[in-house]
Backbone as CSV, one residue per row, in Angstrom:
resi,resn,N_x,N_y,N_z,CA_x,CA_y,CA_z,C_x,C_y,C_z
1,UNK,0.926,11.119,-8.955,-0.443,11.319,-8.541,-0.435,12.058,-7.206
2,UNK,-1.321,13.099,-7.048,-1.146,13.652,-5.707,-2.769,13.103,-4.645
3,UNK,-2.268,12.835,-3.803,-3.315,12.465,-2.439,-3.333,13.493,-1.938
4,UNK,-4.543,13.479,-0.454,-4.435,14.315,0.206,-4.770,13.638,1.657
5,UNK,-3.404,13.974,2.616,-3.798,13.010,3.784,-3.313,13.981,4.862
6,UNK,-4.368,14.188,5.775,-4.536,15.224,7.059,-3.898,16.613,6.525
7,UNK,-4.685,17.042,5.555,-4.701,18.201,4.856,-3.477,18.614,4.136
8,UNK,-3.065,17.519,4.201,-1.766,18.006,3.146,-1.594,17.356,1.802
9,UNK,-1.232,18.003,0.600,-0.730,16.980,-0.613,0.288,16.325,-0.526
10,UNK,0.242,14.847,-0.802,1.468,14.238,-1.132,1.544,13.772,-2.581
11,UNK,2.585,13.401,-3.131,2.473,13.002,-4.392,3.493,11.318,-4.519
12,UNK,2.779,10.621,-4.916,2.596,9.680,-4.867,3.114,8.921,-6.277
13,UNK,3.664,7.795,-6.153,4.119,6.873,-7.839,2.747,6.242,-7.979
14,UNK,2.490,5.486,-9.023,1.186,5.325,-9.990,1.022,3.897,-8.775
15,UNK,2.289,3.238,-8.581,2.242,1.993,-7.664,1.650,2.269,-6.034
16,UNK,2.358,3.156,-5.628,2.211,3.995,-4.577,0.725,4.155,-4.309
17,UNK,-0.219,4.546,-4.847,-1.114,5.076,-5.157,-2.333,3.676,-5.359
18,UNK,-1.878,3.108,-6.009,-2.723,2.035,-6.247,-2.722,0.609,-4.722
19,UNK,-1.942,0.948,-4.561,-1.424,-0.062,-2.645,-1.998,0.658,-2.059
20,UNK,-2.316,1.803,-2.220,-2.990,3.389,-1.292,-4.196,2.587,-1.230
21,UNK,-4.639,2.997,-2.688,-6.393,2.532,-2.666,-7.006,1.049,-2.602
22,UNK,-6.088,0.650,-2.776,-6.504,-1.257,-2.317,-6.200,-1.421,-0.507
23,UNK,-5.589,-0.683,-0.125,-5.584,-1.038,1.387,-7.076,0.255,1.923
24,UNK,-6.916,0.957,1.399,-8.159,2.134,1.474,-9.471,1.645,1.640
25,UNK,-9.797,0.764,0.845,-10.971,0.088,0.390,-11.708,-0.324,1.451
26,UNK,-10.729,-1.043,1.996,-11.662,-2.190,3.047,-10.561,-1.981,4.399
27,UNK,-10.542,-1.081,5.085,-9.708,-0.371,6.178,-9.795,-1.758,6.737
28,UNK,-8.472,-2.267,7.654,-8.266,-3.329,8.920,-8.543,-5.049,8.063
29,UNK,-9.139,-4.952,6.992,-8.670,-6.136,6.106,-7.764,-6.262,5.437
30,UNK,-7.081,-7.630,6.065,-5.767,-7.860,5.376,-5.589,-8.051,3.939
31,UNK,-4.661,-7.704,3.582,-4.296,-7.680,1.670,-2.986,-8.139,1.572
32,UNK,-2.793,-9.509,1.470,-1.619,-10.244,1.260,-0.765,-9.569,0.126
33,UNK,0.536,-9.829,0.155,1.323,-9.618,-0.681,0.908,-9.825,-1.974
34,UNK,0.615,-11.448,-2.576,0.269,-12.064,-3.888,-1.197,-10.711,-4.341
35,UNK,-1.688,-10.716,-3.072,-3.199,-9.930,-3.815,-2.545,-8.635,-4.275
36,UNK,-1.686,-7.956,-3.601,-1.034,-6.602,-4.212,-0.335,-6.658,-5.072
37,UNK,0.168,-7.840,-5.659,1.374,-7.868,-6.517,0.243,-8.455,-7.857
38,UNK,-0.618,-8.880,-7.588,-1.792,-8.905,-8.303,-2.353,-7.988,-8.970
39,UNK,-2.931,-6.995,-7.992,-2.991,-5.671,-8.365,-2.227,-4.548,-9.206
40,UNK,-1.074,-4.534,-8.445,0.008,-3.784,-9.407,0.015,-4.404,-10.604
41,UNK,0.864,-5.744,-10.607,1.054,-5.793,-11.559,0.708,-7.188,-12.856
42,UNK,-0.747,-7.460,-12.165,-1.116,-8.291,-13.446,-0.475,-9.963,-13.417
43,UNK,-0.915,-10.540,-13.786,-0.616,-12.175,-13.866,0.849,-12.138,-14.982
44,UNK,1.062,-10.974,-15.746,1.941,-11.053,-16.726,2.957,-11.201,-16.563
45,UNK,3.565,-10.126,-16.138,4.598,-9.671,-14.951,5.442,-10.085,-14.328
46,UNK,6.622,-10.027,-14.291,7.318,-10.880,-13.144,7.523,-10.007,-12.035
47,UNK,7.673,-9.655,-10.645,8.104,-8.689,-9.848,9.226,-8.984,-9.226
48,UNK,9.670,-8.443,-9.191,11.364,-8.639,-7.979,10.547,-8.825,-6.754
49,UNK,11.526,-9.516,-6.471,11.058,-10.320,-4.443,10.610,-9.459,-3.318
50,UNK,10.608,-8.122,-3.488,10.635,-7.288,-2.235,10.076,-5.852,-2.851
51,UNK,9.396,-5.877,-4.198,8.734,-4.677,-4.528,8.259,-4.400,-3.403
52,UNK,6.476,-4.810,-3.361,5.833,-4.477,-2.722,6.137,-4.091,-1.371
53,UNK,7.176,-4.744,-0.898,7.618,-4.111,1.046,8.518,-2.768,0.457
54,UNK,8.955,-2.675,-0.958,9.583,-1.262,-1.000,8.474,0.225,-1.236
55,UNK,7.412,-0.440,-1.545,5.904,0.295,-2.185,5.794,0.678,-0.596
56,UNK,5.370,-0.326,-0.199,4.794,0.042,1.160,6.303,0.979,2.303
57,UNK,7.440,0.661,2.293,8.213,1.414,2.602,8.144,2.466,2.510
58,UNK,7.602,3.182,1.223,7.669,4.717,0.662,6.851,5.538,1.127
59,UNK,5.629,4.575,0.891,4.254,4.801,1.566,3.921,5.470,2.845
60,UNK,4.778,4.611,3.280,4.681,5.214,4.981,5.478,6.188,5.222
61,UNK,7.464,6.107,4.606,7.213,7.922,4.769,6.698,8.724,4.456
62,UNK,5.518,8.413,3.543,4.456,10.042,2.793,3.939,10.075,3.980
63,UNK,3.004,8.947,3.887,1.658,9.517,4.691,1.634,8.754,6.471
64,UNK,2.320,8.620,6.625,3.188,8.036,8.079,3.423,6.635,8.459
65,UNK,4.264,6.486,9.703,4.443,5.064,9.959,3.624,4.499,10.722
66,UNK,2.400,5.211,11.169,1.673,3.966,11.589,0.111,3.940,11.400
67,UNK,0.228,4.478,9.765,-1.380,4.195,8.758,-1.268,2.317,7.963
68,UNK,-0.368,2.120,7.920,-0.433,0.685,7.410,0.480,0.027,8.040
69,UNK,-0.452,-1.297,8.632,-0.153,-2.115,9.705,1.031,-3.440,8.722
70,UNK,1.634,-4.332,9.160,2.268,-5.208,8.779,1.707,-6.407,9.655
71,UNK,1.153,-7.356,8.927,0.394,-8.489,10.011,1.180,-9.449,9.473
72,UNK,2.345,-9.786,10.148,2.969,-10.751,9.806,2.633,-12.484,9.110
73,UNK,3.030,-12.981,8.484,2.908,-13.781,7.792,2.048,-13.573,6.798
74,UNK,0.850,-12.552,6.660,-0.333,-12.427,6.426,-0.288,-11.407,5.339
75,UNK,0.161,-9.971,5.438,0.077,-9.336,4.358,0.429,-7.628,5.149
76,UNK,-0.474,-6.560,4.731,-0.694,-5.750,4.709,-2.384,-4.781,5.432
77,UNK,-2.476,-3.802,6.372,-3.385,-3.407,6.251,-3.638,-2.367,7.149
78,UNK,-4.510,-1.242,6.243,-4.734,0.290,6.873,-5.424,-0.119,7.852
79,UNK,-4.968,0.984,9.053,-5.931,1.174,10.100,-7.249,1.980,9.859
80,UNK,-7.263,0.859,10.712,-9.420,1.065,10.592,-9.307,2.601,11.051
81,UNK,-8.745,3.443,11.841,-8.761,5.111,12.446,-8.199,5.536,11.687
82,UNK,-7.165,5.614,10.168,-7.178,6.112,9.136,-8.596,7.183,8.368
């Protein structure tokens, strides 16, 4: 999937992309792990232990390291100046 962030395309995995727009949504509200792993991937699912910090790993080298915050214990979340 390709984005477009401070005028440039990036291209993005379907996961990638979807952590994009759930932290997008509601800028500076936190989005716990369980709620993203929710998201991705459904109640069905099993996920390996450390997807989501590898989602968000990737993430930030596209579109940089300091558009999504890490609030420890807590979860995940875009800056509100995004």
């Amino acid at each position: 999937m390709l984005a477009t962030v401070d005028g440039r395309e990036i291209v993005l995995s379907r996961r990638e992309f979807a952590i994009l727009m759930a932290l997008m949504e509601r800028p500076g509200v936190i989005r716990s792990r369980q709620q993203l792993e929710d998201r991705l991937y459904g109640w069905q699912e099993e996920v390996e232990s450390n997807a989501i910090e590898v989602h968000i790993h990737n993430l930030r080298a596209k579109i940089g390291k300091t558009s999504i915050d890490t609030v420890r214990g807590l979860g995940y979340r875009m800056r509100p100046d995004r």
